[in-house]
Backbone atoms as SQL, in Angstrom:
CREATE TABLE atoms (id INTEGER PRIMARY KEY, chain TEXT, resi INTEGER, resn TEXT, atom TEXT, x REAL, y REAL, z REAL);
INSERT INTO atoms VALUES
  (1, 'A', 1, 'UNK', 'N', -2.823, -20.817, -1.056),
  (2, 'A', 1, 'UNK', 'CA', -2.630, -20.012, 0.143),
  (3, 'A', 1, 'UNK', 'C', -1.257, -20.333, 0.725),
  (4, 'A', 2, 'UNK', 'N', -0.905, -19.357, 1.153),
  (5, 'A', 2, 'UNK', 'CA', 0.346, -19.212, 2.246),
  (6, 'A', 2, 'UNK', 'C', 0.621, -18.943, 2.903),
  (7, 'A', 3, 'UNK', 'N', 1.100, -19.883, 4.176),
  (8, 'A', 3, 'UNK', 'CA', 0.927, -18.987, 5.502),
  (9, 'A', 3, 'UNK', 'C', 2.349, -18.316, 6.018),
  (10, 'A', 4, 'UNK', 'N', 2.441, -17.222, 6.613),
  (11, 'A', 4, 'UNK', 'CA', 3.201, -16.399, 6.431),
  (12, 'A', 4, 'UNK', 'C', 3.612, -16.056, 8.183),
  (13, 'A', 5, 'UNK', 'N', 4.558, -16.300, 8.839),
  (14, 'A', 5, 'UNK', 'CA', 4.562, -16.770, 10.449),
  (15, 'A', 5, 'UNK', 'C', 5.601, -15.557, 10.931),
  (16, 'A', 6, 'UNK', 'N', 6.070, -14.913, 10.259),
  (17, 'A', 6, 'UNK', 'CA', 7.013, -13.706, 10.051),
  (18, 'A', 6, 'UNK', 'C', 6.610, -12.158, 9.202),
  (19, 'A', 7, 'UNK', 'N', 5.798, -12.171, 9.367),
  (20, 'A', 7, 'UNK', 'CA', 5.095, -11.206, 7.804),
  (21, 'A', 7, 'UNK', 'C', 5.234, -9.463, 8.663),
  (22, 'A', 8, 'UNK', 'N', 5.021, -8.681, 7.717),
  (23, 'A', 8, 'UNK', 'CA', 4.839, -7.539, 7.734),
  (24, 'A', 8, 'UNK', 'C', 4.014, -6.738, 6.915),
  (25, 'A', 9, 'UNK', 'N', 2.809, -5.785, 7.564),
  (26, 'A', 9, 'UNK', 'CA', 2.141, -5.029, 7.053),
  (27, 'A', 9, 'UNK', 'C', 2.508, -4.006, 6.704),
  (28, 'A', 10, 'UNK', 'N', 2.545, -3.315, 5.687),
  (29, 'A', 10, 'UNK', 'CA', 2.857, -2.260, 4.823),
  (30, 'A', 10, 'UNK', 'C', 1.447, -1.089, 4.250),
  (31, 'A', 11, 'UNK', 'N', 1.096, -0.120, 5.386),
  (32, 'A', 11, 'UNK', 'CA', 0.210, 0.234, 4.372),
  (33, 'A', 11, 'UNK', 'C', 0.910, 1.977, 4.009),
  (34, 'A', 12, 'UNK', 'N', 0.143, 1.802, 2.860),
  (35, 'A', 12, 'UNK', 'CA', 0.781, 3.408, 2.004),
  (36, 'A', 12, 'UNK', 'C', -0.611, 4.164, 1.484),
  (37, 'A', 13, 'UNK', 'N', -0.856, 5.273, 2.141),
  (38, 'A', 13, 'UNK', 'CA', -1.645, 6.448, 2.080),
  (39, 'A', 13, 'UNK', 'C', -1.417, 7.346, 1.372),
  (40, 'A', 14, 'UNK', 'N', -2.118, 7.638, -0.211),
  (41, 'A', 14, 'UNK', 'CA', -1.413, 8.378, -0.637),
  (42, 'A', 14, 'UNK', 'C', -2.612, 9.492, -1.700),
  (43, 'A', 15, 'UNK', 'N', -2.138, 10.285, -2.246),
  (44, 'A', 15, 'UNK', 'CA', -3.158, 11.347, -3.071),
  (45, 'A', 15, 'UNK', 'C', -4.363, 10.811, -3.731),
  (46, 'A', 16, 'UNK', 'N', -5.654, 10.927, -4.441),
  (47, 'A', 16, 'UNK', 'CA', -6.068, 10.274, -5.623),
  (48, 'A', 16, 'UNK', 'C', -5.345, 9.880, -6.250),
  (49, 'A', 17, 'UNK', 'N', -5.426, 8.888, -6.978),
  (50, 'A', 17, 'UNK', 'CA', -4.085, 8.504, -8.947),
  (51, 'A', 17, 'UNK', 'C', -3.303, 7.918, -8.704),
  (52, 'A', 18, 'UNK', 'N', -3.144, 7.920, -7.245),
  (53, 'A', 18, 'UNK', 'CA', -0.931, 7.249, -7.004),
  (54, 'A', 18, 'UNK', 'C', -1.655, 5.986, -6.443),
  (55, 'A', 19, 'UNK', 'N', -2.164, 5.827, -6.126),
  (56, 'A', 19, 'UNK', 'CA', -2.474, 4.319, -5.690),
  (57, 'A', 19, 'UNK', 'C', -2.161, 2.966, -6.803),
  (58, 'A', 20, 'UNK', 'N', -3.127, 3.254, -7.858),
  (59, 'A', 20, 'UNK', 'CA', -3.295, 2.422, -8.772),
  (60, 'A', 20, 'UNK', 'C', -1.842, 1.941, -9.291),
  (61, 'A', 21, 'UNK', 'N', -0.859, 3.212, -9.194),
  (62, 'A', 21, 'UNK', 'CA', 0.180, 3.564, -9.409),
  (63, 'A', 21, 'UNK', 'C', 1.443, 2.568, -8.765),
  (64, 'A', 22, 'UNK', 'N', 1.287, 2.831, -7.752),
  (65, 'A', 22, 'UNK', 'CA', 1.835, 1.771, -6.865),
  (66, 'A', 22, 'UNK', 'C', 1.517, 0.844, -6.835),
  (67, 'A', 23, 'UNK', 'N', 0.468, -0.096, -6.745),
  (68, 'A', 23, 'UNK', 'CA', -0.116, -1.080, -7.247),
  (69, 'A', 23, 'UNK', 'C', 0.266, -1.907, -8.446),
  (70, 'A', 24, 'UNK', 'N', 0.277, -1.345, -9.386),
  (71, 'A', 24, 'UNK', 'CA', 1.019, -1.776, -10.741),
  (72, 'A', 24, 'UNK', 'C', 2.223, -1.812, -10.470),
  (73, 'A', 25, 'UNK', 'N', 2.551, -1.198, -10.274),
  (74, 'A', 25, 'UNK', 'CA', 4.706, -1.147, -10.109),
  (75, 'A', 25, 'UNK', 'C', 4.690, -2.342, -8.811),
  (76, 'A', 26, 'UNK', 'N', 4.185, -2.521, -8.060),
  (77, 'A', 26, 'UNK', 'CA', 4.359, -4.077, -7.309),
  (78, 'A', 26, 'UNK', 'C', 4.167, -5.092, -8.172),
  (79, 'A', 27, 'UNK', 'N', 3.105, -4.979, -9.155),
  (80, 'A', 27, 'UNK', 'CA', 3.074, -6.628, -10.071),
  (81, 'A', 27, 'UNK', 'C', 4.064, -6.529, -11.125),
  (82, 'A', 28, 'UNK', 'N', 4.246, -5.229, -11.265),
  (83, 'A', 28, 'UNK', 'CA', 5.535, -5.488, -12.961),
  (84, 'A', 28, 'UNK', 'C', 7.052, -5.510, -11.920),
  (85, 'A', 29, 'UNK', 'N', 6.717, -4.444, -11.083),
  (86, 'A', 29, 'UNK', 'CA', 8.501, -4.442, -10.711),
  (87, 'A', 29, 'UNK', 'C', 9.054, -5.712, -9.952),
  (88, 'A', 30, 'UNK', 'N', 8.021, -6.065, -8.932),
  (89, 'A', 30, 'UNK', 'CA', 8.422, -6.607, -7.304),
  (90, 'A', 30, 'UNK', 'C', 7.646, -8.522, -7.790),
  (91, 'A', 31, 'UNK', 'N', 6.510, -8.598, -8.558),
  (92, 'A', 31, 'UNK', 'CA', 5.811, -9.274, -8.834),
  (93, 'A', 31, 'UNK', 'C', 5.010, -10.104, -7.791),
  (94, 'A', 32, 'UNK', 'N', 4.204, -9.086, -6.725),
  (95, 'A', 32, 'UNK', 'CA', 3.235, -8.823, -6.016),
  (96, 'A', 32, 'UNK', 'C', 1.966, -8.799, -6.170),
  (97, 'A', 33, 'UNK', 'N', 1.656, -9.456, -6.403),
  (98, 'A', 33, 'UNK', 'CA', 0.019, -9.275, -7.368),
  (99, 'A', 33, 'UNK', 'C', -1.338, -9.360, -6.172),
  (100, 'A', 34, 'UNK', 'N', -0.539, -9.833, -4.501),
  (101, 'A', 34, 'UNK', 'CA', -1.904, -9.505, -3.494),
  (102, 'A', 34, 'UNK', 'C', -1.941, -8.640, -2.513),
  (103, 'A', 35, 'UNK', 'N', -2.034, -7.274, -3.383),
  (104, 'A', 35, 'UNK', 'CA', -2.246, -6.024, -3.062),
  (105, 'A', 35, 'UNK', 'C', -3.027, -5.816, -2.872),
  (106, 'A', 36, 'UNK', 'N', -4.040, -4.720, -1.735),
  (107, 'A', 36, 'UNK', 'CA', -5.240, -4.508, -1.992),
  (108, 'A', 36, 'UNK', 'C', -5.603, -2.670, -1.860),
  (109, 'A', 37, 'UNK', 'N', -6.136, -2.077, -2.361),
  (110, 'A', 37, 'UNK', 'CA', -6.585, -0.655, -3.068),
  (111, 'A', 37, 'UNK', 'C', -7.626, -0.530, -2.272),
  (112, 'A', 38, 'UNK', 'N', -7.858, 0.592, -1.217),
  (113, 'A', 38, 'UNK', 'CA', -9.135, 0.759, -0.969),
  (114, 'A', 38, 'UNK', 'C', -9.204, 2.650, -1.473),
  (115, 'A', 39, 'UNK', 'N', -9.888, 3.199, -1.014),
  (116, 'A', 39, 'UNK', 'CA', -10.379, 4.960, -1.251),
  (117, 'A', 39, 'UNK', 'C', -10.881, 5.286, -0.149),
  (118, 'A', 40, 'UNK', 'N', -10.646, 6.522, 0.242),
  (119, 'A', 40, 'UNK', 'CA', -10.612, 6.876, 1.834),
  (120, 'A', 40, 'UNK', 'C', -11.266, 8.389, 1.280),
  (121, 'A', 41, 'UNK', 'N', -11.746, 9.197, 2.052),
  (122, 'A', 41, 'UNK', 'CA', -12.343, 10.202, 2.195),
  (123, 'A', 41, 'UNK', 'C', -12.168, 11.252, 3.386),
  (124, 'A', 42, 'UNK', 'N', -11.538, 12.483, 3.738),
  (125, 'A', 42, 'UNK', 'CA', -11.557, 12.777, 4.896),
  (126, 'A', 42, 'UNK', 'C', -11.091, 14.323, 4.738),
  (127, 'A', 43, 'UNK', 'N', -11.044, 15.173, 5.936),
  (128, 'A', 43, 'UNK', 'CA', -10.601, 16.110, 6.234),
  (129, 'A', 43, 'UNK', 'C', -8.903, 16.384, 7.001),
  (130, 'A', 44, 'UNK', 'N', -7.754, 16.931, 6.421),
  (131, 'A', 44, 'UNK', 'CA', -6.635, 17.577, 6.821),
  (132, 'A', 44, 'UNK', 'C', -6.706, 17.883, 8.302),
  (133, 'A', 45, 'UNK', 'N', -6.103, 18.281, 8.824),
  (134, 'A', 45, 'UNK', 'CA', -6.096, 18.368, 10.197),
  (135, 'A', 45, 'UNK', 'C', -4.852, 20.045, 9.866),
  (136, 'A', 46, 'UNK', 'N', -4.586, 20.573, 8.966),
  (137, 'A', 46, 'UNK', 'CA', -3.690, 21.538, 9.090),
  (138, 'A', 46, 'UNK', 'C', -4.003, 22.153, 7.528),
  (139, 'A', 47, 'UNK', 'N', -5.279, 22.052, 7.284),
  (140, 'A', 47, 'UNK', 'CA', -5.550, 22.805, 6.021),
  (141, 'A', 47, 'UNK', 'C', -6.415, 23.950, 6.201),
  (142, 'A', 48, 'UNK', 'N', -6.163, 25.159, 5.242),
  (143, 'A', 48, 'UNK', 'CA', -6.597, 26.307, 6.057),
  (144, 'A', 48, 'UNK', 'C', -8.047, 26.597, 6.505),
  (145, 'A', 49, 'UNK', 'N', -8.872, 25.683, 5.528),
  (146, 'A', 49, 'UNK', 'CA', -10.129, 25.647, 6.045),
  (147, 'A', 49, 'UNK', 'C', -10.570, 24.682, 7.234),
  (148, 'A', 50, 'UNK', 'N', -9.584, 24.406, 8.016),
  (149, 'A', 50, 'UNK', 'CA', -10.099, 23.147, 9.209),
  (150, 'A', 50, 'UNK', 'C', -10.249, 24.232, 10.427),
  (151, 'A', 51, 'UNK', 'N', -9.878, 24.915, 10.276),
  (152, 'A', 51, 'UNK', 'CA', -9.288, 26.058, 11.661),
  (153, 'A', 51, 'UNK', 'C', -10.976, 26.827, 11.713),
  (154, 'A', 52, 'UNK', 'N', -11.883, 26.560, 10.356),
  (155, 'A', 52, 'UNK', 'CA', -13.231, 27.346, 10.485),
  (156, 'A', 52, 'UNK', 'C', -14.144, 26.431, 10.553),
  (157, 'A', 53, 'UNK', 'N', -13.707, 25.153, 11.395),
  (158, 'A', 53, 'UNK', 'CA', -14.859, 24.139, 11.386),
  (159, 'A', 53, 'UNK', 'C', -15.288, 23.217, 10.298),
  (160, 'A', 54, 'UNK', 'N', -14.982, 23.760, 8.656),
  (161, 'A', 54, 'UNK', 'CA', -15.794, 23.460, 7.973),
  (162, 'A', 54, 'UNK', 'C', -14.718, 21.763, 7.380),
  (163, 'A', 55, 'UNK', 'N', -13.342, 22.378, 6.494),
  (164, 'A', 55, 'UNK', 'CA', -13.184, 21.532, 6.331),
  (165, 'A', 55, 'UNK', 'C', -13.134, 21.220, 4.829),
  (166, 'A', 56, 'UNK', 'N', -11.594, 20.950, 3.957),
  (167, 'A', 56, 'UNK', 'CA', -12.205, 20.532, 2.991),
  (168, 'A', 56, 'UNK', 'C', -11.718, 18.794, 2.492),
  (169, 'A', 57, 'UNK', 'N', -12.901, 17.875, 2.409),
  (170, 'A', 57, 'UNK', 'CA', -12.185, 16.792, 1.784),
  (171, 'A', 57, 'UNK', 'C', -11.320, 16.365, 0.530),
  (172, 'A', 58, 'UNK', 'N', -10.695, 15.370, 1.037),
  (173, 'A', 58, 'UNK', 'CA', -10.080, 15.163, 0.254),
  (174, 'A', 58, 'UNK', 'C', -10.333, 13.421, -0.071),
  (175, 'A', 59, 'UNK', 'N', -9.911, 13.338, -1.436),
  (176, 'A', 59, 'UNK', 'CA', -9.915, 12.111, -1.366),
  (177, 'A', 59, 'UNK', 'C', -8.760, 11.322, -1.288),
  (178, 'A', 60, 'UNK', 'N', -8.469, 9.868, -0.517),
  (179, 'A', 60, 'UNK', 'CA', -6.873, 9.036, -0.822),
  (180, 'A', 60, 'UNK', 'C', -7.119, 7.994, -1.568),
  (181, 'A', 61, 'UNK', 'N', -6.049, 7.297, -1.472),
  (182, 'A', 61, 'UNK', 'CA', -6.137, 5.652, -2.054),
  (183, 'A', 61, 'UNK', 'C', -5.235, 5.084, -0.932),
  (184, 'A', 62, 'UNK', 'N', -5.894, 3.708, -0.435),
  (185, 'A', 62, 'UNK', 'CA', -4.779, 3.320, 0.689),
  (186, 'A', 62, 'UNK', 'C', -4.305, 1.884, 0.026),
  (187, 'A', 63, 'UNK', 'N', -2.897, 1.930, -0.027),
  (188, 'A', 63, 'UNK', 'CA', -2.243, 0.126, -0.584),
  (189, 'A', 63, 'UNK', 'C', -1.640, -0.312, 0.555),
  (190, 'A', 64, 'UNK', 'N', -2.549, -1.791, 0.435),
  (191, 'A', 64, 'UNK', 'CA', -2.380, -2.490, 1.725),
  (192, 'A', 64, 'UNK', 'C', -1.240, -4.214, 0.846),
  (193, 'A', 65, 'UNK', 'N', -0.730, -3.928, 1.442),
  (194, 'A', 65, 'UNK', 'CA', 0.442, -5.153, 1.117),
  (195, 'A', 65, 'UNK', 'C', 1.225, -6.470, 2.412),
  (196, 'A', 66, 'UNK', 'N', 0.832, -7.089, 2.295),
  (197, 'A', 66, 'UNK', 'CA', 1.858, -7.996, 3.079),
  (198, 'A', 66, 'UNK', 'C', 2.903, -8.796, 2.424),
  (199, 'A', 67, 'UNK', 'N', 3.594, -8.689, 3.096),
  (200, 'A', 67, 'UNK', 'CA', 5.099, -9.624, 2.751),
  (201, 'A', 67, 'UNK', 'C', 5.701, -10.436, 3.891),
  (202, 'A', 68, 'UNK', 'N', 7.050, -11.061, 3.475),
  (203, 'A', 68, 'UNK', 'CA', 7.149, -11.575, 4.577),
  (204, 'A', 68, 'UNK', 'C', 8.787, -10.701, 4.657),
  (205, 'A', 69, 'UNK', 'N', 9.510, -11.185, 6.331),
  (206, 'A', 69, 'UNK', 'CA', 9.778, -9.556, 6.890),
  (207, 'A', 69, 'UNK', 'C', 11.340, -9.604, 6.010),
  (208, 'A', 70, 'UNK', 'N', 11.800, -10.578, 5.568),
  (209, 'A', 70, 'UNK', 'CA', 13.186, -10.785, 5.189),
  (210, 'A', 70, 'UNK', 'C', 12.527, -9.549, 3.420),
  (211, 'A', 71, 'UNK', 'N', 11.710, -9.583, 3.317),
  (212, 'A', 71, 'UNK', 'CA', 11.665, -8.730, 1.860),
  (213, 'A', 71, 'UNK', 'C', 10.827, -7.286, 2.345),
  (214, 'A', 72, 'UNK', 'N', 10.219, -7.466, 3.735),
  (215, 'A', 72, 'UNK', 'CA', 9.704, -5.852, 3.759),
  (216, 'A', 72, 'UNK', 'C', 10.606, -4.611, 3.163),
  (217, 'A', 73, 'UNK', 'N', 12.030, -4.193, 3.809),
  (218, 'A', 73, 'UNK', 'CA', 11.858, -3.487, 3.716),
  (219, 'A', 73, 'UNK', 'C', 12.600, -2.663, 2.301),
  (220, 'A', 74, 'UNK', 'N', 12.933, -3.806, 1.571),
  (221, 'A', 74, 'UNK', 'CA', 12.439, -3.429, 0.025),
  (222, 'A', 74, 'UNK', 'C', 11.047, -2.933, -0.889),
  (223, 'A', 75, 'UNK', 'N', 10.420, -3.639, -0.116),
  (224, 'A', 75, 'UNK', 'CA', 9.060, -3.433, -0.493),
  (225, 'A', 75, 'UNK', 'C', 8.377, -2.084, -0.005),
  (226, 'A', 76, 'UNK', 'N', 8.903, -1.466, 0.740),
  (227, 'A', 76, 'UNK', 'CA', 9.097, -0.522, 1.665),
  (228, 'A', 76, 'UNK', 'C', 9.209, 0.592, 0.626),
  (229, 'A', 77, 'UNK', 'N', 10.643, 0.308, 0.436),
  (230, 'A', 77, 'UNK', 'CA', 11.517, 1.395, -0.538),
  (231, 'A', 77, 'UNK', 'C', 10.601, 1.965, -2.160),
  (232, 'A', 78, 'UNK', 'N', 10.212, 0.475, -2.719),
  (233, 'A', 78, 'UNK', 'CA', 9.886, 1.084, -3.782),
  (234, 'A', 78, 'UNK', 'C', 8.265, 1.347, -3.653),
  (235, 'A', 79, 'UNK', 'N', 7.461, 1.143, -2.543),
  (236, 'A', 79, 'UNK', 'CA', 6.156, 2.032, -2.562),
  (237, 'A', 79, 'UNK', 'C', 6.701, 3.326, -2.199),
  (238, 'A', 80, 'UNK', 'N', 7.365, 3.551, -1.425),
  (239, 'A', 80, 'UNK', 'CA', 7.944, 5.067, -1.179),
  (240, 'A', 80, 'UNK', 'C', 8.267, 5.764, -2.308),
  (241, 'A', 81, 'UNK', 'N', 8.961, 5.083, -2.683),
  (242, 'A', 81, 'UNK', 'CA', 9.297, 6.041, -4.065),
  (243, 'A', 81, 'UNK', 'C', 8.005, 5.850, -5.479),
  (244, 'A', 82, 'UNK', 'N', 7.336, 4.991, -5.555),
  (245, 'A', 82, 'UNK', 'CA', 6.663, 4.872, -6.564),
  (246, 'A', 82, 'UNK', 'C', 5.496, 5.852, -6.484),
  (247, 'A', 83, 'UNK', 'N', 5.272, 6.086, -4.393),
  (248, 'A', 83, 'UNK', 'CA', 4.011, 6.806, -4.370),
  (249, 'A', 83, 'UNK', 'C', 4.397, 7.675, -4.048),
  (250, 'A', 84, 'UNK', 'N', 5.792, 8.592, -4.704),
  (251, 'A', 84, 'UNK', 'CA', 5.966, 9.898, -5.027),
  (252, 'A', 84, 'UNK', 'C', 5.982, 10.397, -3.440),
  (253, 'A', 85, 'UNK', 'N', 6.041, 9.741, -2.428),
  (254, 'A', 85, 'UNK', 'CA', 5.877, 10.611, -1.077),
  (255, 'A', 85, 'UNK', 'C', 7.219, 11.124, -0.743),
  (256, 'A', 86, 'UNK', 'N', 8.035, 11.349, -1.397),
  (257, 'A', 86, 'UNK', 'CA', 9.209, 12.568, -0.605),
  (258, 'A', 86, 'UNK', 'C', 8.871, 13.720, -0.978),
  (259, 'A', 87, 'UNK', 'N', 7.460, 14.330, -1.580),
  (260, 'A', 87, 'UNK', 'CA', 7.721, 15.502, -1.922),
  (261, 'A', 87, 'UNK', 'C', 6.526, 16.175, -0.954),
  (262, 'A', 88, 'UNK', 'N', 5.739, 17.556, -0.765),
  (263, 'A', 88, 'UNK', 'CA', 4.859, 17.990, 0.494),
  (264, 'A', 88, 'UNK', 'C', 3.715, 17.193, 0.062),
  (265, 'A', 89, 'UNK', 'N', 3.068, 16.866, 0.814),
  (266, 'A', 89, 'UNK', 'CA', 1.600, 16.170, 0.830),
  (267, 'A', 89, 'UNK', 'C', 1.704, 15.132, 0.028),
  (268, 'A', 90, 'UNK', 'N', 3.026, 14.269, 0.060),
  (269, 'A', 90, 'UNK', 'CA', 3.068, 13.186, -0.700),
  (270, 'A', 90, 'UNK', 'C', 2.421, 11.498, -0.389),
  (271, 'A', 91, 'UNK', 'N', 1.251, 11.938, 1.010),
  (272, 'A', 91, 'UNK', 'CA', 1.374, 11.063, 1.666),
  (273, 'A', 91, 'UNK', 'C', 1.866, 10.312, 2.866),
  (274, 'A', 92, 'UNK', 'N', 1.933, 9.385, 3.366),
  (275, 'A', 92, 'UNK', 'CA', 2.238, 8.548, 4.529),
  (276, 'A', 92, 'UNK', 'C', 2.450, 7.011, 4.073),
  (277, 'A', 93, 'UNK', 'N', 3.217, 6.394, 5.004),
  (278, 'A', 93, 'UNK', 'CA', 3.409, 5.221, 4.784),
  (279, 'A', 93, 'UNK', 'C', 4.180, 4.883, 6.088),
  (280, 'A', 94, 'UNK', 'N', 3.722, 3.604, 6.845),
  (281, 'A', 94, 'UNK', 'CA', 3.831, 2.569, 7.679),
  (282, 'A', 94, 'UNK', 'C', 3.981, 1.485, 7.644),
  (283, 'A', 95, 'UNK', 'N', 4.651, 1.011, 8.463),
  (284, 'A', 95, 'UNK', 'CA', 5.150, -1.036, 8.286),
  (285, 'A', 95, 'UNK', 'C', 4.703, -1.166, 10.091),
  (286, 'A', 96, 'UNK', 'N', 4.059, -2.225, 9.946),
  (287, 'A', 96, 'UNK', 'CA', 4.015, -2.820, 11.713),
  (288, 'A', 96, 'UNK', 'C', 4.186, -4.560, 11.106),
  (289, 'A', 97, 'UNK', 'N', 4.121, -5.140, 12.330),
  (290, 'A', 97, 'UNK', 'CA', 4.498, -6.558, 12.344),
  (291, 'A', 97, 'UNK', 'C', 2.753, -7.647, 11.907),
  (292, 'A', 98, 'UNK', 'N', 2.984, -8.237, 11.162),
  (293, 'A', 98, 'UNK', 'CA', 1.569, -9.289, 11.151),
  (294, 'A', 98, 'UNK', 'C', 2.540, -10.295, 11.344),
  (295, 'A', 99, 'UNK', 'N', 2.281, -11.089, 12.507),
  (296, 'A', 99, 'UNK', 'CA', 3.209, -12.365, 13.107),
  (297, 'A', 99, 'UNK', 'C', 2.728, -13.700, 12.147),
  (298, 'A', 100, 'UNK', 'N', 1.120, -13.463, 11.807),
  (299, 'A', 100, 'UNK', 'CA', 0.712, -14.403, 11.529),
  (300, 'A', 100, 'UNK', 'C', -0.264, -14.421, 10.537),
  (301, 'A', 101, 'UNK', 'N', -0.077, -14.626, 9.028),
  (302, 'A', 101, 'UNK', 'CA', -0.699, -14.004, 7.927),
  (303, 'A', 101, 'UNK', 'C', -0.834, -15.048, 6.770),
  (304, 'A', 102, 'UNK', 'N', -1.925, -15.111, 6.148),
  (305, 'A', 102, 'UNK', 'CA', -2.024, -16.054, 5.015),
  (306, 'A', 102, 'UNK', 'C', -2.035, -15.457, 3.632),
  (307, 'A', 103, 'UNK', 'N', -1.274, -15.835, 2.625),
  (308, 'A', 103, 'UNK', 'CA', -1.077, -14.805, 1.530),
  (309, 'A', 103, 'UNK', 'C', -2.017, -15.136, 0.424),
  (310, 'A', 104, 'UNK', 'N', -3.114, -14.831, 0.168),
  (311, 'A', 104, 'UNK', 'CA', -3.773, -15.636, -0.846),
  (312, 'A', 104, 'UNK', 'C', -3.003, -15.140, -2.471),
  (313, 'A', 105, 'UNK', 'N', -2.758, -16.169, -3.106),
  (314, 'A', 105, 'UNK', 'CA', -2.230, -16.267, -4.415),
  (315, 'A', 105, 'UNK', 'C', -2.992, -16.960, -5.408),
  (316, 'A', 106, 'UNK', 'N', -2.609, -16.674, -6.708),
  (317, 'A', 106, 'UNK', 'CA', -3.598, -17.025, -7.863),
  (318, 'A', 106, 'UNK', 'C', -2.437, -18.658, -8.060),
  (319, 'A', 107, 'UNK', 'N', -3.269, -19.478, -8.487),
  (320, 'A', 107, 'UNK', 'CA', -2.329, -20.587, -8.810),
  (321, 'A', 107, 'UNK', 'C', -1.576, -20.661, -9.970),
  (322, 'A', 108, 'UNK', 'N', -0.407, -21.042, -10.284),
  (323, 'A', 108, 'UNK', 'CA', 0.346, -20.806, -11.402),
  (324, 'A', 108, 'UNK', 'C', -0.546, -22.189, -12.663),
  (325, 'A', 109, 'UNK', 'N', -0.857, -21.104, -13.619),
  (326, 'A', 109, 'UNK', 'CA', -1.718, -22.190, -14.942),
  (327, 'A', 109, 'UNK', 'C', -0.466, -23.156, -15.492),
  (328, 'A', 110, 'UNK', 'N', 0.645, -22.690, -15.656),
  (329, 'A', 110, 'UNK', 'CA', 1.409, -23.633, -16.530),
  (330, 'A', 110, 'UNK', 'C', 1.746, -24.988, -15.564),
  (331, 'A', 111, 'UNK', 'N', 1.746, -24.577, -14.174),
  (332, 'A', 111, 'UNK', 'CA', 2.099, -25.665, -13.472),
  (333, 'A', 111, 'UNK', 'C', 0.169, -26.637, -13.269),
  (334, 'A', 112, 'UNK', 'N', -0.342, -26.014, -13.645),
  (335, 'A', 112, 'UNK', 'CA', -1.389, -26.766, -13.246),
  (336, 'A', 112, 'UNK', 'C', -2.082, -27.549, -15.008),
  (337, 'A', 113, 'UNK', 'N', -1.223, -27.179, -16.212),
  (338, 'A', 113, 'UNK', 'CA', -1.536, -27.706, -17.338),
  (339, 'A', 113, 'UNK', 'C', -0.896, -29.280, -17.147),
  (340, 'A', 114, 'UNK', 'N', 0.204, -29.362, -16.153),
  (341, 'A', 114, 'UNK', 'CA', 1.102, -30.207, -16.681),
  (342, 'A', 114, 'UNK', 'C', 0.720, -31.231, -15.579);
């Protein structure tokens, strides 16, 4: 564990598929591996069926990431771009402050062979 006294929350809202997406490109690109993936369910607020009550869902994927703030807003950059959100309905994405955050990490095996 690591405690993190400067950190920043990062979460990214994005289509079905792009989640997983982003997710992976943090452990190969950024080498981020305590990400967390949830699936969200909901109704548009400007889709043409909301205006008749009814409503159609959709499904998301939300990636929740902390870092600490000297690397946010890299970390920033490439969920933005990985989760494809510059293009229409590409999603959302937000950073606010976690002052005070513990990073849970897997322990490194080679250091723990020796």
């Amino acid at each position: 564990m690591k405690l993190v006294t400067d950190g920043k929350l990062i979460t990214c809202i994005v289509p079905k598929g792009r989640g997983k997406l982003v997710q992976k490109g943090l452990v190969e690109m950024l080498d981020i591996h305590h990400s967390t993936l949830h699936h969200a369910r909901g109704v548009g607020r400007f889709s043409p069926i909301s205006s008749r009550g009814i409503g159609e869902q959709q499904e998301k994927e939300i990636v929740e990431v902390t870092v600490a703030a000297d690397k946010a807003d890299e970390v920033f950059e490439f969920m933005f771009g990985a989760g494809e959100m510059g293009q229409p309905h590409g999603g959302i994405i937000y950073m606010c402050e976690a002052p005070r955050t513990t990073i849970m990490e897997l322990p490194d095996l080679a250091e723990l062979a020796r």
